[in-house]
N, C-alpha and C positions, 0 to 999 in steps of 0.2 A: 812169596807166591800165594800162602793164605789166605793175607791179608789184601792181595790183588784181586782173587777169587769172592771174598766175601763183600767189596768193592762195589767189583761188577755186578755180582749177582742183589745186591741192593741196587743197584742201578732202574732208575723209573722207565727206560728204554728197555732195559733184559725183562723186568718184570713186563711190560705194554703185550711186547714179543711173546710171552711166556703164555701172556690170557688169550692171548689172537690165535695162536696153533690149539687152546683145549677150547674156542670159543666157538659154541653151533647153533645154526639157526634155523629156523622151522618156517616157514611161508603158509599162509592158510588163505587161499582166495576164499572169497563169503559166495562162494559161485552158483551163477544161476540170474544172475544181478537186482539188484536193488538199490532202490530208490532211497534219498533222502528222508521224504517225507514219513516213508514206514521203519525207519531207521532212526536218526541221529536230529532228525529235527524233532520240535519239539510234539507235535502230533504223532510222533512214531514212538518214541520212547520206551511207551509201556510194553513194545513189543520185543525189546534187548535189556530185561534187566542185569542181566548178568554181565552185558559186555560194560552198561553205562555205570553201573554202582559196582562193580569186582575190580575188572579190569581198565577200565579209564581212567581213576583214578592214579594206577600207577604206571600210566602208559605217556609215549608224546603223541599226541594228535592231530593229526592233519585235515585241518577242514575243506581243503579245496584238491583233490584231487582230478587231474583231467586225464581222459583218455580220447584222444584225438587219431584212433585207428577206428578199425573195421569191429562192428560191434554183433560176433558173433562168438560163442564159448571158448570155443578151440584155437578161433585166429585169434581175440583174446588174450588168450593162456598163455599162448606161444609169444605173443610180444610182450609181455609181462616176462618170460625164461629169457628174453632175447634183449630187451631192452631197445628193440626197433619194432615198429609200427610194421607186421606183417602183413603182408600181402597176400595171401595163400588160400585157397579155395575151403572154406567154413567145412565142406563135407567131403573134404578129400582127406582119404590115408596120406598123407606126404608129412613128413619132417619140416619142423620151422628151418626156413630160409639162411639165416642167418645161428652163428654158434649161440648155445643157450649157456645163462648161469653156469650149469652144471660142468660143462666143456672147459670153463674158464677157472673152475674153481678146480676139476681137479688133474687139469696140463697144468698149471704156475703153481699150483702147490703139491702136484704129486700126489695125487689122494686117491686110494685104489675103489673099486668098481661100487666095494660095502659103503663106502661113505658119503654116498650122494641116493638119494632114492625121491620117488614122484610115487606117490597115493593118486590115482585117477580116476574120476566115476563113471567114464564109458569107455566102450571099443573105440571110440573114433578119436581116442588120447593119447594111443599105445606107442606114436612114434613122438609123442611129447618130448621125451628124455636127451635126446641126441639131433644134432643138425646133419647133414649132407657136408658140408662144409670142408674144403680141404685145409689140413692142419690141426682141423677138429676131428668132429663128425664121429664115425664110426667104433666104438671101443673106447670111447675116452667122456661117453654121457654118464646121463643116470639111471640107475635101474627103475623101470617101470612096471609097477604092480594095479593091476585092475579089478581089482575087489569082485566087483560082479560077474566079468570073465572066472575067474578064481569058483562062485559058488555054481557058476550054471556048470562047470565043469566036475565039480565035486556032486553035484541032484542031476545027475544026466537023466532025461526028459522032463525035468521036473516036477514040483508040483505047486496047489493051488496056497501050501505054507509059506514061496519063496518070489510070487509073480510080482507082490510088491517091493521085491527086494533088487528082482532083476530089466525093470523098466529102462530101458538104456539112452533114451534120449528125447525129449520134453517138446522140443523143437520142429522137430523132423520125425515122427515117430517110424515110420517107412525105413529111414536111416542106419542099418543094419549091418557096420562095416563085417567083413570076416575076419579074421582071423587063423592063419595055420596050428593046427595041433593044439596038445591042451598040456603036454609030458612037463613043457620049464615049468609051466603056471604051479603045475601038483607038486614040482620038486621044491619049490617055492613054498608051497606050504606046508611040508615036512617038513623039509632040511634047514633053509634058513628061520621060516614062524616058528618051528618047534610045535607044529601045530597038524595033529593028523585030521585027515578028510571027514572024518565023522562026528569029529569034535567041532571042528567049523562049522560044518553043517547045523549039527545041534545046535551052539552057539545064534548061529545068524537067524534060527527060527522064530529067538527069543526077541530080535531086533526090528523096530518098525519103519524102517527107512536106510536106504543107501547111504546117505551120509553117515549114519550112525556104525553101518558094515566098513566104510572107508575108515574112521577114527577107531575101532577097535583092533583094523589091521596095523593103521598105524601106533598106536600103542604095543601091538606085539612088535615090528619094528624096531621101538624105539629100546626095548627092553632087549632084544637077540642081536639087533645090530648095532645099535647107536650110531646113524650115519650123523654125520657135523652138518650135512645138509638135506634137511627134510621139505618136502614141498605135497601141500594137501590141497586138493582144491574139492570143494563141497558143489554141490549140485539140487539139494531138495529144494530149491529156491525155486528153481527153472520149470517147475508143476506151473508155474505162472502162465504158462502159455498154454493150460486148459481151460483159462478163461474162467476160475474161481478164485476167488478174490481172497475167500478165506483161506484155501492150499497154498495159496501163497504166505502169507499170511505167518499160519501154521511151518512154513520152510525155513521164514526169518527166525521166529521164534526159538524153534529147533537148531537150529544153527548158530545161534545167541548160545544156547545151551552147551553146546558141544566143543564153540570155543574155548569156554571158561574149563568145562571138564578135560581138553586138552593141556590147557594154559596149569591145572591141579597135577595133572601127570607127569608134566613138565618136573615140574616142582618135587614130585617122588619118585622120581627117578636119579640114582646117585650121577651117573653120567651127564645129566642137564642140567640140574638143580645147580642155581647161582651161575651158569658162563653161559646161558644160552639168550639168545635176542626172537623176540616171536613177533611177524609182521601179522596183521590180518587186514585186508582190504578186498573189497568187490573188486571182479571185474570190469563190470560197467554196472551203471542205473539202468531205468527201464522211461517208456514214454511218458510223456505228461502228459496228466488228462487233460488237457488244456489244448493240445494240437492235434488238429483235424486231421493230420495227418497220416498217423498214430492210431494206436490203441490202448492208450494207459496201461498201467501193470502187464497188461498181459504180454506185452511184446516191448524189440528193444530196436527198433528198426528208423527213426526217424532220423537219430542226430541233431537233438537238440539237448539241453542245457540240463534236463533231466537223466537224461540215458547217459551222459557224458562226464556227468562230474560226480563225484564218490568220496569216500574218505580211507582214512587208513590210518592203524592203530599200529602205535609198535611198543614194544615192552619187554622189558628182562635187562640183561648183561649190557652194562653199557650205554645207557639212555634213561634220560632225565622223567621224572614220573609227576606227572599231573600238569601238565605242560602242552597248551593248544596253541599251535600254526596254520595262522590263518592265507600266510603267504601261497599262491598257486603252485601245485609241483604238478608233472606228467605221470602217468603212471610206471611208463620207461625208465623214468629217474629209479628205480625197483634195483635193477640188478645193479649198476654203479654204486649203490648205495650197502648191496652187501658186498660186493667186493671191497671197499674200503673198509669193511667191517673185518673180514675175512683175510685181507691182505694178498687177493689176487686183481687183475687189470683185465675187466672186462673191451680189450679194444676196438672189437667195431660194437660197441654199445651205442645209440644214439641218445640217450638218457645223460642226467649231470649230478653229479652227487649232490646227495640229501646232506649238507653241513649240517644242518642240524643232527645228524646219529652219527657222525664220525668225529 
């Protein structure tokens, strides 16, 4: 029986098994979108040093990324958690249509409420986490944390230390979902961050951008909860639609920054370090100065070849390091792609697994 025991437990099957249950992954949309040209082609370059010379090198790379949905943040977002091309009103409260990641990851593997969480940058995210969906849906997503909701609730009426920090939507400024109550959000930042109101507060003074308030909640996160599946989506990008060239600019740049200082945290943290897979890809690009159509950077409204095609970077546990595919994927192909990483069956995914990370 010993000898049967130490058998199996060398076994390259029991061991696969073994990395796939302590194995987590972290999602970081580059969100707010962006273009090739200020990114990853060679005119943009200087503006990601850190994702092109840290992390490229030991990442796989996908050069042709398409998104052939509806190109706006939130509808977006939700077909990237969904892995179908949502159809749902860009400035509606409503839940994606279909079951997300989350739903799939933790009904087939059993994974309680702690183990799945979504970092979000506005009110109009808040039902990101979970679908309507029967079988799914209710009680069985992911917990959703809104950073911004979090500090206007912690500065009640404000001040002029925080108004850059609580800007909620780039797009649509007008856009102003509501929200009931404030009680989960503060228990939230007690009882699970370990983190009292006036320390955040202080904290977030010292920070120059929402994105930057999203990545330090989620590092408190990753350190209180260690969920196996984390999902961030970023937003200082999305200034783009104030029609300055430079705030944009300044978005990528920042957001270059904050993946790599993710990608370091990753890494010092004993629960991640070595089993964890990190994707980071845009949502969508933005228009080409080139269609009259359009408005370049500043907006992502045309549906052309610009706005539409992206890349995506994946890295950590599991995946071959300096390694660029040029082959087309969808952005859909997202969630099929961790669940075979993760060992649950996303089945109404319309997406097709990424062979290349499984």
């Amino acid at each position: 029986m010993a000898l049967g025991s130490a058998v199996l437990s060398a076994s390259p099957f029991v061991r696969a098994e073994a990395a796939r249950k302590k194995r987590k992954v972290v999602v970081v949309t580059f969100g707010g979108g962006a273009r090739d040209q200020e990114t990853f082609a060679p005119e943009g370059q200087e503006n990601i040093p850190h994702m092109l010379n840290e992390l490229a090198p030991q990442s796989s790379f996908f050069t042709h990324v398409t998104n052939d949905g509806i190109l706006g943040h939130y509808v977006a977002t939700a077909s990237l958690t969904t892995g179908v091309y949502e159809t749902l009103n860009n400035f509606a409260a409503v839940a994606p249509e279909h079951p997300t990641v989350f739903e799939y990851f933790r009904k087939d593997l059993r994974r309680p409420s702690s183990d799945a969480w979504v970092v979000a940058p506005s009110n109009g995210f808040n039902r990101i986490g979970e679908s309507g969906v029967r079988g799914f849906g209710p009680g069985l997503g992911a917990r959703v944390i809104l950073p911004k909701r979090l500090l206007g609730i912690a500065t009640p009426g404000g001040t002029a230390d925080y108004d850059h920090l609580l800007h909620d939507n780039y797009e649509t400024p007008l856009y102003t979902p509501a929200l009931a109550g404030g009680e989960v959000e503060l228990r939230q930042l007690e009882e699970i961050l370990k983190l009292s109101v006036g320390d955040f507060a202080s904290h977030a003074r010292t920070l120059s951008s929402p994105d930057e308030l999203s990545l330090y909640i989620a590092r408190r996160l990753m350190r209180e909860e260690s969920p196996s599946l984390l999902w961030i989506t970023m937003h200082d990008i999305d200034v783009a639609h104030s029609g300055a060239y430079s705030l944009y600019i300044e978005g990528i740049r920042r957001t270059d920054r904050l993946c790599a200082e993710l990608w370091k945290a990753i890494q010092a943290e004993p629960e991640y370090a070595g089993n964890t897979t990190m994707f980071v890809l845009p949502d969508f690009g933005r228009d080409s100065d080139m269609d009259a159509g359009g408005n370049g950077f500043q907006h992502h409204r045309t549906g052309d070849a610009a706005s539409r095609t992206t890349w995506m970077m994946v890295l950590g546990a599991g995946v071959k390091q300096g390694v660029i595919y040029n082959d087309p994927i969808q952005s859909v192909d997202l969630v099929p792609s961790i669940g075979g990483m993760m060992g649950f069956s996303p089945s109404q995914s319309q997406g097709k697994l990424i062979r290349e990370l499984v």
